[in-house]
Structure formats: C-alpha cells, structure tokens
DOZA-918139 format. One record per residue (C-alpha): residue number from 1; x, y, z. Coordinates in steps of 0.5 Angstrom, whole numbers, m for minus. Each point is the difference from the previous one (the first is absolute). Layout:
# residues N
<rec><k>NUM</k><x>X</x><y>Y</y><z>Z</z></rec>
...
This chain:
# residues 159
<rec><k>1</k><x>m128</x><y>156</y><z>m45</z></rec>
<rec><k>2</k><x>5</x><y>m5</y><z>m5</z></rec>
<rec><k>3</k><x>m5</x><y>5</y><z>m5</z></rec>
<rec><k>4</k><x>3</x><y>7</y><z>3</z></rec>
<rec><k>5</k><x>7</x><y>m4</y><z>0</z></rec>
<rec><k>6</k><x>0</x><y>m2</y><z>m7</z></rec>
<rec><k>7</k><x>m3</x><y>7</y><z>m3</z></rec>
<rec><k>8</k><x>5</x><y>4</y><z>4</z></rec>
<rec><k>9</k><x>5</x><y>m4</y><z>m2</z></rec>
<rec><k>10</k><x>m2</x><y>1</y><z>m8</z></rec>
<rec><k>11</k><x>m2</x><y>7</y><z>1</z></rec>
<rec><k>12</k><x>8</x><y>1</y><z>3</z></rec>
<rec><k>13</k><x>3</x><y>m4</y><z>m5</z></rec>
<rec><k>14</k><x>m4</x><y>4</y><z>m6</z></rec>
<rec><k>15</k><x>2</x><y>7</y><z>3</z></rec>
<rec><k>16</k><x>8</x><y>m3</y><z>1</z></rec>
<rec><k>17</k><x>m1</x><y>m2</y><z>m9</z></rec>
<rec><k>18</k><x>m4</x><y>7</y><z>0</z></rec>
<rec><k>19</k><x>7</x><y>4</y><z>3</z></rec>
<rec><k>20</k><x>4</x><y>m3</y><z>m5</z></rec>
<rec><k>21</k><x>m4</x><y>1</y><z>m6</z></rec>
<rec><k>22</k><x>0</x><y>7</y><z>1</z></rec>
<rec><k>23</k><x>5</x><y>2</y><z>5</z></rec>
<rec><k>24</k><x>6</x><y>3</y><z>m5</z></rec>
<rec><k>25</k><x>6</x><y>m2</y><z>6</z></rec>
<rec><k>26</k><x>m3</x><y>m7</y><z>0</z></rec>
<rec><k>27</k><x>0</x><y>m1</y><z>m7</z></rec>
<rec><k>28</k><x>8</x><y>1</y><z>m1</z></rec>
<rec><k>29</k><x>4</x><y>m6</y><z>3</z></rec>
<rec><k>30</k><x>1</x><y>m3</y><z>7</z></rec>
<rec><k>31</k><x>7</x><y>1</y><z>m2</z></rec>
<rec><k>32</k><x>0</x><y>8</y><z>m1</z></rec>
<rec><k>33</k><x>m6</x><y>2</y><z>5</z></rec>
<rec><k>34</k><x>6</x><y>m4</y><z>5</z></rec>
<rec><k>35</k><x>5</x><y>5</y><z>m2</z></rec>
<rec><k>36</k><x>m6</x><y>6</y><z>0</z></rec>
<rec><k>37</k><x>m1</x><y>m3</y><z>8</z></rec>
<rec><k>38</k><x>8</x><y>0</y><z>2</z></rec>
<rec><k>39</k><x>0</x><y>8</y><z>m3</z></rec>
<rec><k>40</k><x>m5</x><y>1</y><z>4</z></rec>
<rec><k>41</k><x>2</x><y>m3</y><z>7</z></rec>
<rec><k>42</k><x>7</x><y>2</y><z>m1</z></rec>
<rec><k>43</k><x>4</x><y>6</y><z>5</z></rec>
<rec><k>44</k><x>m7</x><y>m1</y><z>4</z></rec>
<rec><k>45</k><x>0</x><y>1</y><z>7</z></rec>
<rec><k>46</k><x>m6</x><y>m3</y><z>6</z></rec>
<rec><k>47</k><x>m1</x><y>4</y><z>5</z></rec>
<rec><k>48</k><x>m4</x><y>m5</y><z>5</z></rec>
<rec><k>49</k><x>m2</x><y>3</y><z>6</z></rec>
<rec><k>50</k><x>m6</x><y>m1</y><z>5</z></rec>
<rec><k>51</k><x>m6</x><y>6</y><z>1</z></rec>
<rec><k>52</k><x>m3</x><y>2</y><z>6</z></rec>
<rec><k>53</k><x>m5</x><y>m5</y><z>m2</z></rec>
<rec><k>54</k><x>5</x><y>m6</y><z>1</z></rec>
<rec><k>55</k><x>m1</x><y>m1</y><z>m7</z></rec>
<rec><k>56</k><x>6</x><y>m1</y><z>m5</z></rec>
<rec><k>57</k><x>0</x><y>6</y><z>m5</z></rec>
<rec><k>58</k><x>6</x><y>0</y><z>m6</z></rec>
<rec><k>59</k><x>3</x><y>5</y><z>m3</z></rec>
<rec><k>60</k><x>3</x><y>0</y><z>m6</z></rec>
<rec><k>61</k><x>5</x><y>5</y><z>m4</z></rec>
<rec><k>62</k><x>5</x><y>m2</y><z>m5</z></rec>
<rec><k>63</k><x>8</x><y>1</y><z>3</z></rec>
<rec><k>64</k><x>3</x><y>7</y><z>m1</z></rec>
<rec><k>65</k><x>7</x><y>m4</y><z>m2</z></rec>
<rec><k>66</k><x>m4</x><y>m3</y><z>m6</z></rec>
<rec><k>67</k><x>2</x><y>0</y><z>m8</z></rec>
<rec><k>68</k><x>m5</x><y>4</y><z>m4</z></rec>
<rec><k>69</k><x>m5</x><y>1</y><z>6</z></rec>
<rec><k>70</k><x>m2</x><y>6</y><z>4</z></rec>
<rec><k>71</k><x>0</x><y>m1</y><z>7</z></rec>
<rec><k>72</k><x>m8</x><y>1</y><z>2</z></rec>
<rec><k>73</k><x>m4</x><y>m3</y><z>6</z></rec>
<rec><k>74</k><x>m7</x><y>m3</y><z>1</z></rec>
<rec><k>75</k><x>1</x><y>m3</y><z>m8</z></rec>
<rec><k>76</k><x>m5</x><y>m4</y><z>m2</z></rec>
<rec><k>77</k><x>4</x><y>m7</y><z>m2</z></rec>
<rec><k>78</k><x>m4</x><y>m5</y><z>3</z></rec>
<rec><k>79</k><x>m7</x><y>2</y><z>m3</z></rec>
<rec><k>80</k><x>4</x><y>m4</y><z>m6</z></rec>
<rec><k>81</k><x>0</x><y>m8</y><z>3</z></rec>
<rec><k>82</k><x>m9</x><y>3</y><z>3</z></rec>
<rec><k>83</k><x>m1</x><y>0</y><z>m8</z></rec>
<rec><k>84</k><x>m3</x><y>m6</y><z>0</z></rec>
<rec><k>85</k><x>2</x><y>m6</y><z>2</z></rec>
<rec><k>86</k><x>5</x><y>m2</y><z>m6</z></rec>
<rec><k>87</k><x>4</x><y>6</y><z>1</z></rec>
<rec><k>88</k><x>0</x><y>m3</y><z>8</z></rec>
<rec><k>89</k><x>2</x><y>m6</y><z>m2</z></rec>
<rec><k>90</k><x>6</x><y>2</y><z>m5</z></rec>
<rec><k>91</k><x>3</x><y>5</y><z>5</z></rec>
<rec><k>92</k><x>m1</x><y>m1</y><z>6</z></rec>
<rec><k>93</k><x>7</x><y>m3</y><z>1</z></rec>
<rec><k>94</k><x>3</x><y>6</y><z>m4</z></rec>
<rec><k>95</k><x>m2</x><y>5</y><z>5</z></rec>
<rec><k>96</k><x>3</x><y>m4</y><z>6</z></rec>
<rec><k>97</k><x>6</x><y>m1</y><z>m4</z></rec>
<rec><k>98</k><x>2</x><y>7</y><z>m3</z></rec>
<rec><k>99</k><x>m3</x><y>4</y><z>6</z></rec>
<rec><k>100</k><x>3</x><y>2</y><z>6</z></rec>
<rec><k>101</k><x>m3</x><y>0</y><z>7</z></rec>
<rec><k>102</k><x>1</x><y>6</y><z>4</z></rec>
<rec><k>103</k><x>m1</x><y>m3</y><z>7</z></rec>
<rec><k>104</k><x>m1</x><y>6</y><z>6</z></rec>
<rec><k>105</k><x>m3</x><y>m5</y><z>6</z></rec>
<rec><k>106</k><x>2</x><y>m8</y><z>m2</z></rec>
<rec><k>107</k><x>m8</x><y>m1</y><z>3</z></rec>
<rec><k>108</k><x>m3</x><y>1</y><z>m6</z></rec>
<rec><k>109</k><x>5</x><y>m3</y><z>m5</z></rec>
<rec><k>110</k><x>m1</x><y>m6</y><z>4</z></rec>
<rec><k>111</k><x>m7</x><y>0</y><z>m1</z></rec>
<rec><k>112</k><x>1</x><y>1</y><z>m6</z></rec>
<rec><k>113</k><x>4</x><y>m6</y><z>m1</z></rec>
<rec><k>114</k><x>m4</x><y>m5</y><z>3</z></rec>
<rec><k>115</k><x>m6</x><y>1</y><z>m5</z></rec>
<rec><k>116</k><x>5</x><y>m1</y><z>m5</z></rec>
<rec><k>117</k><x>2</x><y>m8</y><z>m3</z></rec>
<rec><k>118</k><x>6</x><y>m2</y><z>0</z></rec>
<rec><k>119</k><x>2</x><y>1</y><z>m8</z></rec>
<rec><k>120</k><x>m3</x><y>7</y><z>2</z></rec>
<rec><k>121</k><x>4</x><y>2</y><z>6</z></rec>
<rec><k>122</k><x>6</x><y>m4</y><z>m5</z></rec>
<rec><k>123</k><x>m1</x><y>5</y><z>m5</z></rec>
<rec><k>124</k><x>2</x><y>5</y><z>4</z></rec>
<rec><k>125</k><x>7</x><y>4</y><z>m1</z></rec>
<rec><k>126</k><x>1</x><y>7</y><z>4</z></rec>
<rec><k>127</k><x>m1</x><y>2</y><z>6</z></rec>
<rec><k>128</k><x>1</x><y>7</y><z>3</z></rec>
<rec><k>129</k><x>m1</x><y>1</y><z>7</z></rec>
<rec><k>130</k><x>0</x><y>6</y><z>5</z></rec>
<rec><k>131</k><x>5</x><y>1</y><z>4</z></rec>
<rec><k>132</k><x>m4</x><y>0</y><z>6</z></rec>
<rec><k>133</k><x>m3</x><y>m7</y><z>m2</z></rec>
<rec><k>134</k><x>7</x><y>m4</y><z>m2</z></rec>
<rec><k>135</k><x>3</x><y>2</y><z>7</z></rec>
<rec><k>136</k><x>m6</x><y>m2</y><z>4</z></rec>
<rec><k>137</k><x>0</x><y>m6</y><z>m4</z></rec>
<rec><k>138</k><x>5</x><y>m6</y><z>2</z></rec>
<rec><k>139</k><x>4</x><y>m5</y><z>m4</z></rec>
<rec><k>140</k><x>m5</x><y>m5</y><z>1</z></rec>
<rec><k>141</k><x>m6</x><y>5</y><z>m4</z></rec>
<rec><k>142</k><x>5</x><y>1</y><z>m5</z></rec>
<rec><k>143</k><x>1</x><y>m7</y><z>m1</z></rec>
<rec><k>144</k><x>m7</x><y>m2</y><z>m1</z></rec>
<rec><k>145</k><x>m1</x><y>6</y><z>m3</z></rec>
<rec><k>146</k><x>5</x><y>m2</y><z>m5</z></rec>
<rec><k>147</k><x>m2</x><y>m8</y><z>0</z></rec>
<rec><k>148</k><x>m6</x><y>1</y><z>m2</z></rec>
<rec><k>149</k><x>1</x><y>3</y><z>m6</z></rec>
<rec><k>150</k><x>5</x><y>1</y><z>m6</z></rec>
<rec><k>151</k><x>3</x><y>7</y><z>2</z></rec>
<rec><k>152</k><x>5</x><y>2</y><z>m3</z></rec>
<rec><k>153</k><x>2</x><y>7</y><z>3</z></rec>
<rec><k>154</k><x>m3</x><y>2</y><z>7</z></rec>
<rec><k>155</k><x>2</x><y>8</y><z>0</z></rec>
<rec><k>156</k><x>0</x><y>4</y><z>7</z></rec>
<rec><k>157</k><x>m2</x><y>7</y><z>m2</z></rec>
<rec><k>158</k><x>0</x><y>6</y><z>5</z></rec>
<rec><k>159</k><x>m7</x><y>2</y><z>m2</z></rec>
C-alpha cells in the first residue's frame, strides 16, 4: 500500500515538472500569468443557482457594463483554474475576488458558501441579489451574509 502511496506521489509531481516544462503560460513568471488570471476573471458574473436535481449549476458570463468586453453568457471562465492543479492553486482567490455572484434564491449560495474556507469566502467582493431574494431575506441574512465575507458591494437588481 505505502508503495502505491510513494509511486503516485512520484508520478504526480512528475507530471506537475512536465507541465511546467512544456506549458508556455507556466513558463512566463508568477507575476504575469497573475496579471494574465485577474484580466481573465475581471467584469465576470456567477450565476449560482440549483437544477431540478438539487444540484448547484454555475452560469458564467462577462458584465455587459464591462470595458473592452462584449457581454455574452455561458463563457468558459472557469475551465481556466480546471487546467491543471497549479492554475488551481494560483487563481482561486482571483476568481472569487473579481467575479460577481448573481443570486436568485439565497439556498444555493448559502450552500455554496459553506463549501468555501473562510479565506475563500474572505475573498469575495460583490454580490447581486434578486429582488425577489433580497425581500424575502432579512437584516439578519444580510448580516451573516455580510459577516461571512469581505463584501464590498451587495446589489438589488430587478431581474
């Protein structure tokens, strides 16, 4: 068993130097490709919702407000951090700070915040909530909501 352990430990961090060895992006500095990561992420809105499966389903398109961005849905935006595990590891707090979660029923972005560390949930900026949404909830929700990360902006929006 440690065997297995050892040998799959050796053949990931084989594939990690591969990666770097031959993927052009992780060859250009931390420095750039974190430049490269926030232009991605910027003007980006999260749609979180839940399918008729109880599942949560994320929706992503870039704001139609955005400089230099053309406002189109179901983007690809976060296949980028499923590259491999280094882009993981180096964006994940980008994406939570630049997007924008667009909530239309607070239960799954409750959900989601709960499967979140607290520098996770931290990392997060704006909110938008549906109308609907932000009437039925209370000060209270808003409160927790708030408490539990490092808003910096909740929106109402009509639709």
């Amino acid at each position: 068993m440690a065997d297995n352990v050892s040998n799959y430990a050796t053949s990931t961090y084989a594939v990690q130097a591969l990666n770097e060895q031959r993927s052009p992006l992780l060859r250009i500095p931390i420095e750039i490709r974190m430049q490269i990561y926030s232009y991605v992420f910027d003007s980006v809105v999260i749609d979180v919702a839940v399918d008729n499966t109880g599942y949560r389903k994320y929706k992503t398109y870039f704001h139609p407000h955005s400089k230099g961005r053309l406002s189109h849905h179901n983007t690809k935006v976060l296949s980028l951090p499923r590259t491999c595990r280094k882009i993981a590891i180096e964006s994940r707090f980008l994406l939570l700070q630049h997007a924008t979660f667009h909530i239309k029923n607070s239960l799954p972005f409750e959900r989601h915040l709960n499967d979140l560390y607290p520098a996770q949930r931290n990392a997060i900026k704006a909110i938008h909530l549906h109308r609907a949404v932000a009437t039925n909830l209370g000060a209270n929700h808003f409160k927790a909501v708030s408490d539990a990360t490092s808003l910096l902006e909740i929106w109402m929006v009509p639709h």
